[in-house]
C-alpha positions as CSV (number, residue, x, y, z in Angstrom):
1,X,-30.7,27.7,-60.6
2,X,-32.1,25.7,-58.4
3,X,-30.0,22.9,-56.7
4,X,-31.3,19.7,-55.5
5,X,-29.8,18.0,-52.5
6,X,-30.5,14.7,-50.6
7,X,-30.3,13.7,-46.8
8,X,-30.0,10.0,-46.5
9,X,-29.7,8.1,-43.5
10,X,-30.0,5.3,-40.9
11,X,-30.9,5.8,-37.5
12,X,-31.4,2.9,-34.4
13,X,-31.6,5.7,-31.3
14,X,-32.1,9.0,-33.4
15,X,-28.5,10.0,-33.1
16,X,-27.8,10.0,-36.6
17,X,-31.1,11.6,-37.4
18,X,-30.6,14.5,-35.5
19,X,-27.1,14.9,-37.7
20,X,-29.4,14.3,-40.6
21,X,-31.5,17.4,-39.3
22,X,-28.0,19.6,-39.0
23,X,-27.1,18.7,-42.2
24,X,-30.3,19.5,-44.3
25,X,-30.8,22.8,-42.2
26,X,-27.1,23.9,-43.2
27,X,-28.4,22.7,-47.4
28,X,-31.3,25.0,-47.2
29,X,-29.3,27.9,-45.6
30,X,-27.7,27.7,-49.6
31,X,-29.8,29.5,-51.9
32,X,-31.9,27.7,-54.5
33,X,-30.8,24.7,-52.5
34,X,-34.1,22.0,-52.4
35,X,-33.4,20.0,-49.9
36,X,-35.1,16.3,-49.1
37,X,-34.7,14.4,-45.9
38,X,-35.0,10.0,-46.2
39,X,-34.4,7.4,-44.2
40,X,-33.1,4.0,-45.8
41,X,-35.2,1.0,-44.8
42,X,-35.2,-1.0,-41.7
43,X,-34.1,-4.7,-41.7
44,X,-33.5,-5.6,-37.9
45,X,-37.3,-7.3,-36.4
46,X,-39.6,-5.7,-35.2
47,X,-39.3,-7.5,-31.7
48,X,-35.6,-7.3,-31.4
49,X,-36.0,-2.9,-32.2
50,X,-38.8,-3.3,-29.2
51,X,-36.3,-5.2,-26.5
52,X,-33.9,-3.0,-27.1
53,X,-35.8,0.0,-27.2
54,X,-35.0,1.3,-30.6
55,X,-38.7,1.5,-31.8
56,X,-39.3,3.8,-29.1
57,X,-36.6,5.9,-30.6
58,X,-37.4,5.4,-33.7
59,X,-41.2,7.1,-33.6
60,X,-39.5,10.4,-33.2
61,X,-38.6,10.1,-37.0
62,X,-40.9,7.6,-38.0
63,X,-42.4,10.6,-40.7
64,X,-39.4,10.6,-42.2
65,X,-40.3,8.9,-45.8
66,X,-37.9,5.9,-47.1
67,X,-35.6,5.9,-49.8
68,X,-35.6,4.4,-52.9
69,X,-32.1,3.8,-54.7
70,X,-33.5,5.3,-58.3
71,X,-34.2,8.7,-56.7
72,X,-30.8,9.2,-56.2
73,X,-30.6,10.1,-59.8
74,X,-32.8,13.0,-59.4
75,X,-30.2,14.6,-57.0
76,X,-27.3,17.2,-57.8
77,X,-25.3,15.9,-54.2
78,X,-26.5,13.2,-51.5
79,X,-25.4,13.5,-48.4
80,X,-25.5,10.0,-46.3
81,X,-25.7,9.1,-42.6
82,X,-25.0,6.1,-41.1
83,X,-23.8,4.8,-37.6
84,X,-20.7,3.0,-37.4
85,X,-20.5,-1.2,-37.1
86,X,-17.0,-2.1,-36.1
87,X,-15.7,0.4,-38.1
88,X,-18.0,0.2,-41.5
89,X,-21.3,1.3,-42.4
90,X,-24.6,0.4,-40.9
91,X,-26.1,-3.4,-42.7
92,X,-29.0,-1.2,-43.2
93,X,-27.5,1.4,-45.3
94,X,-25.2,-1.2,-47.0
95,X,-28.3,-3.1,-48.2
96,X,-30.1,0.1,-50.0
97,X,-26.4,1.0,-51.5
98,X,-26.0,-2.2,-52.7
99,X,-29.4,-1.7,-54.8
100,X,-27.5,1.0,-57.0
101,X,-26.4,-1.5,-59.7
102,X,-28.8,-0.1,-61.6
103,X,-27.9,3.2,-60.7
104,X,-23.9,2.4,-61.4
105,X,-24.8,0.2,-64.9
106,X,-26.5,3.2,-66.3
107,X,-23.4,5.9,-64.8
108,X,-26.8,7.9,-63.1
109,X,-24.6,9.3,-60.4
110,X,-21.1,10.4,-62.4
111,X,-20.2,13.8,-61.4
112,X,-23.3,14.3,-58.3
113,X,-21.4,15.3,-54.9
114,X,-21.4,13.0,-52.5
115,X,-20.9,12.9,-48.8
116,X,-21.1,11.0,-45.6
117,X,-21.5,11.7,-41.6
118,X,-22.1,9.5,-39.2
119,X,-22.2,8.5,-35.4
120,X,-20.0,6.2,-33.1
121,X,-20.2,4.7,-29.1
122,X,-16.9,6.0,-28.2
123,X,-14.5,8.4,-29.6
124,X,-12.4,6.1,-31.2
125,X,-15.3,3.7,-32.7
126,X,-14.2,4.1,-36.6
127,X,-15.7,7.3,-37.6
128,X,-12.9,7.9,-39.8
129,X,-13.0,4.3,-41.2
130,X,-16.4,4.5,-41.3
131,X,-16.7,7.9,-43.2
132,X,-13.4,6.7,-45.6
133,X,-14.9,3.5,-46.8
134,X,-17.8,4.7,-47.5
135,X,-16.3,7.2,-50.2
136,X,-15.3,3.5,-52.1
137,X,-18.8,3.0,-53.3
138,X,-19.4,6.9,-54.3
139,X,-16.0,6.4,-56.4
140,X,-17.7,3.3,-58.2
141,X,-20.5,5.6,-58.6
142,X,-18.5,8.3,-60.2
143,X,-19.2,11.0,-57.6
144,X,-17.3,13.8,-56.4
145,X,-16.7,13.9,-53.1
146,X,-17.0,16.9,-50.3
147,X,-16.0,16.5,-46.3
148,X,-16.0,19.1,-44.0
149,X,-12.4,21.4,-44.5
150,X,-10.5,23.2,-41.3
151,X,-12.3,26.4,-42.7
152,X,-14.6,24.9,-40.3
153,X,-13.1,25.9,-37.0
154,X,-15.3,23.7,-34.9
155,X,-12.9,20.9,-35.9
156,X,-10.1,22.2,-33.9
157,X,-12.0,22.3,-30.9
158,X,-10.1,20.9,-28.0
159,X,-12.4,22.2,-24.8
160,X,-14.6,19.5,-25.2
161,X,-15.2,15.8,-26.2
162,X,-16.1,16.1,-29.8
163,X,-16.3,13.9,-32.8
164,X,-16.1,14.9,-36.8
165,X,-12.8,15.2,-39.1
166,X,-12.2,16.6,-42.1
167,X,-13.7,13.4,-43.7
168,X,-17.3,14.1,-42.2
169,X,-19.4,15.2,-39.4
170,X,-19.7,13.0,-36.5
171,X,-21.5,12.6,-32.9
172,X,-20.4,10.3,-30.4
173,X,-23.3,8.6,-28.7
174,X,-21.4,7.0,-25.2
175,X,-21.4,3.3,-24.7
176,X,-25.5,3.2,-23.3
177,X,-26.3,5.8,-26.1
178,X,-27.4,8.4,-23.7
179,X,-25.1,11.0,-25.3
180,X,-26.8,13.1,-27.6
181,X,-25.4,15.2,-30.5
182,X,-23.4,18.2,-28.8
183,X,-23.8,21.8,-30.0
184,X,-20.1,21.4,-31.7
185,X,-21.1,18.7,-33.7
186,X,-24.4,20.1,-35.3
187,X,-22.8,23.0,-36.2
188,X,-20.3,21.2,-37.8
189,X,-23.1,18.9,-39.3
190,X,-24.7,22.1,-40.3
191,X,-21.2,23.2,-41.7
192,X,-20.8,20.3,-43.9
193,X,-24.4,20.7,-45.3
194,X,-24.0,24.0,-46.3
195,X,-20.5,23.3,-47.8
196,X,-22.0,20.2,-50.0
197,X,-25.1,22.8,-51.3
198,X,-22.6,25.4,-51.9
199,X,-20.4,23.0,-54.2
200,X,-23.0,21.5,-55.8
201,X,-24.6,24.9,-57.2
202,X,-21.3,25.7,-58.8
203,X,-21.7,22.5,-60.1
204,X,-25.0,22.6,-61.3
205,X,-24.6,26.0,-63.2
């Protein structure tokens, strides 16, 4: 049977989208997983992303189609990206969540897994905060949710800089943001993908 599974993120620099890329490769390693890749919409202007060079960044996923909250109902587990902003979510994701009333009024997403990753400036920025108050508005939703267990080695790792926890996968993208995502962290990314598909086809059976 097949199993339907959702990417959705927000990414300024591309750091998160290239987590978002881990994530839905490890889903379609899952068989009969279906896996669909959004991006939630943009609400910073145009001319501040050009002065700070985020629309630059941005063209690299710019084919990436944007999310709409009611197709979240048409997913078996949605797995959500977001950077950190002093230790919460993104504005930009928390706007599209906030959409969901409609969603939550109607109990659309009881029982669907859901997950997060994400991506901070230093190692210490609120990934876990992040990640961990994010779960509060997939609990109003009803939804199960998945993180990434110490099955997964890579979170032990201690030879390198690395970010993730058992809540989530996570990349840490330096202060400048010249950091990109480190082999450790998409294999953990991939890691939590895969886990997420995996559950949810036990689910879905």
């Amino acid at each position: 049977m097949a199993v339907k599974v959702q990417v959705v993120f927000y990414s300024m620099y591309g750091h998160v989208y290239k987590m978002a890329e881990a994530v839905a490769a490890g889903a379609g390693e899952v068989e009969g997983a279906e896996v669909s890749l959004y991006q939630v919409p943009e609400l910073v202007p145009d001319e501040i992303l050009e002065k700070t060079g985020a629309k630059a960044a941005k063209k690299a996923f710019a084919h990436v189609p944007i999310a709409r909250p009611e197709q979240l109902a048409e997913a078996d587990a949605i797995i959500f990206g977001t950077p950190t902003r002093f230790g919460n979510m993104c504005a930009q994701m928390r706007n599209f969540l906030d959409q969901t009333g409609g969603l939550w009024a109607s109990g659309a997403l009881i029982g669907k897994v859901g997950s997060v990753f994400t991506s901070t400036a230093s190692q210490h920025g609120g990934q876990e905060t992040t990640i961990t108050s994010f779960h509060l508005t997939l609990l109003h939703h009803g939804m199960i949710i998945v993180g990434v267990p110490y099955s997964e080695q890579r979170l032990l790792n201690m030879n390198e800089i690395t970010g993730s926890s058992p809540y989530g996968a996570a990349t840490i993208a330096g202060g400048d943001g010249s950091r990109q995502p480190s082999e450790n962290e998409l294999a953990i990314a991939r890691f939590q993908g895969r886990h997420v598909a995996e559950i949810a086809r036990k689910l879905v059976r």
